[in-house]
Each structure stands twice: as C-alpha cells, then as structure tokens.
N, C-alpha and C positions, 0 to 999 in steps of 0.2 A: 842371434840378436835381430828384433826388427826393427828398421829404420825406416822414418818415413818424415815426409816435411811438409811443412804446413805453413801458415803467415807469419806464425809466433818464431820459427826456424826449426832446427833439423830437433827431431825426438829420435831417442834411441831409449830402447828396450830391453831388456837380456829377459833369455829363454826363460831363467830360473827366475825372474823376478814372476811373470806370467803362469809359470806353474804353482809356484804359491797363492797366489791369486785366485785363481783357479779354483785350485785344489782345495784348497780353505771354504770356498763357495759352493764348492758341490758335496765336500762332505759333511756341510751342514745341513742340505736338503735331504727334508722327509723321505724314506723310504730309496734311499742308498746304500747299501748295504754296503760298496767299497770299489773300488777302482779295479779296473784289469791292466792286466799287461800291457803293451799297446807296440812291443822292439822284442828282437833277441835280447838287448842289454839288460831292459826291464826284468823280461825273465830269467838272465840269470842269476840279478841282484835277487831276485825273489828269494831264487829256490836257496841262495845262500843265507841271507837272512830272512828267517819264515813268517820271526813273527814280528817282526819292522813294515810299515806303511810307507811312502812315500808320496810328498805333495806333487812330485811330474808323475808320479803312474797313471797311465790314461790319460795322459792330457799333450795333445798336440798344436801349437800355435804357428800360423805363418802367415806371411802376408801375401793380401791379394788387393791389387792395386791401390786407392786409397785407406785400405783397410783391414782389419785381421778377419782372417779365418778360424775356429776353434774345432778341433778334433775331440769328442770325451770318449771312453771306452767305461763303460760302469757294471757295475753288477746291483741289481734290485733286489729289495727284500719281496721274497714270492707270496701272492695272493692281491698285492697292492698294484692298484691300476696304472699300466706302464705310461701310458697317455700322460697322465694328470703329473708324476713325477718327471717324465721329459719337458713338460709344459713349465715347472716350477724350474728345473736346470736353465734352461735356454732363457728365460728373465732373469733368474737369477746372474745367472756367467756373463750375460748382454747388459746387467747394469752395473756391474763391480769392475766390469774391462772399462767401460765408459767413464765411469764414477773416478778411478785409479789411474788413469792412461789418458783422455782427454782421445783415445780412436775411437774410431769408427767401427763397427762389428759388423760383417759383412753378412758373415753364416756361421751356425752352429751346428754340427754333426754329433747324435750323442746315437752312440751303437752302445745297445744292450747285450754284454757278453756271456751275461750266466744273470741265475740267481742263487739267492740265496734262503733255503727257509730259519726262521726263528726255533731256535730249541727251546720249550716251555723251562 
C-alpha cells in the first residue's frame, strides 16, 4: 500500500489497485507484446498457469518521497522501434497514475525483457 499526504489529507493506495492501472495501460500500447516476470512468485504463478496473463506481472510500484516510482518489465513485438514504444509507455503510465491517483510520478523504469516476433 502507498501512503502519502497532501493538504486534501492522508491518500492511501493498495498495490493491486496500481497494477491494474498499470497494467491495463501498457497492454494497450502499440507494440507490447506482454509483461515479464519481474519475482520468483510471478514466475511461479506462470509456470502454473501458462496460459493466464496477469495485470501485476511486471509492474512494480513504490514510493519515493512525495511521489511514486514505477518499475515495468515488458516484452516487445520484434522489429518495432524500442525507443518510440518506451516513449508512448512512460506518457502513457505518467498520465493514468496522475489522472486515477491525483500523485505525483517521480520515475519511470521500463526494462525490455525479451521479444517477441509475429507469426504470419
């Protein structure tokens, strides 16, 4: 849960509300191809069920001092330019925390963990 307070008083958060958040937000950006792991726990919900998604996989949220930090772990579709997809993640996930939550976004970390190519 992050907690944090402000003039309005204390805001509280939970982890799971943030990973849907999230998660919703970046697996609507173009050329995502899907989340990684990002814990042991992640992986071994995977490997149990293979072919279930989940909205926290890859997504780490915490706070840093007036403000959140965002962790993403992603996987790209291969051939598409990783620049311009990190570019569209980071506005995107910096205006839906803002927009939803009323914080502040401090940083956004999006590590590219794999790809993935298109089978025709």
């Amino acid at each position: 849960m992050i907690r944090m307070e402000n003039h309005l008083g204390l805001i509280e958060v939970t982890q799971g509300y943030f990973n849907e958040v999230i998660g919703n937000a970046v697996s609507n950006c173009f050329g995502v191809a899907g989340m990684a792991n990002t814990n042991a726990r992640q992986g071994i919900r995977s490997a149990v069920r293979r072919r279930h998604e989940y909205l926290d996989q890859g997504v780490r949220v915490y706070k840093d001092g007036n403000g959140v930090m965002v962790d993403l772990h992603i996987i790209v579709t291969y051939g598409l330019n990783i620049s311009a997809i990190v570019r569209s993640i980071v506005n995107r996930v910096s205006y839906t925390i803002e927009e939803a939550t009323g914080l502040n976004v401090k940083k956004i970390n999006v590590f590219v963990d794999g790809m993935l190519r298109e089978e025709d």
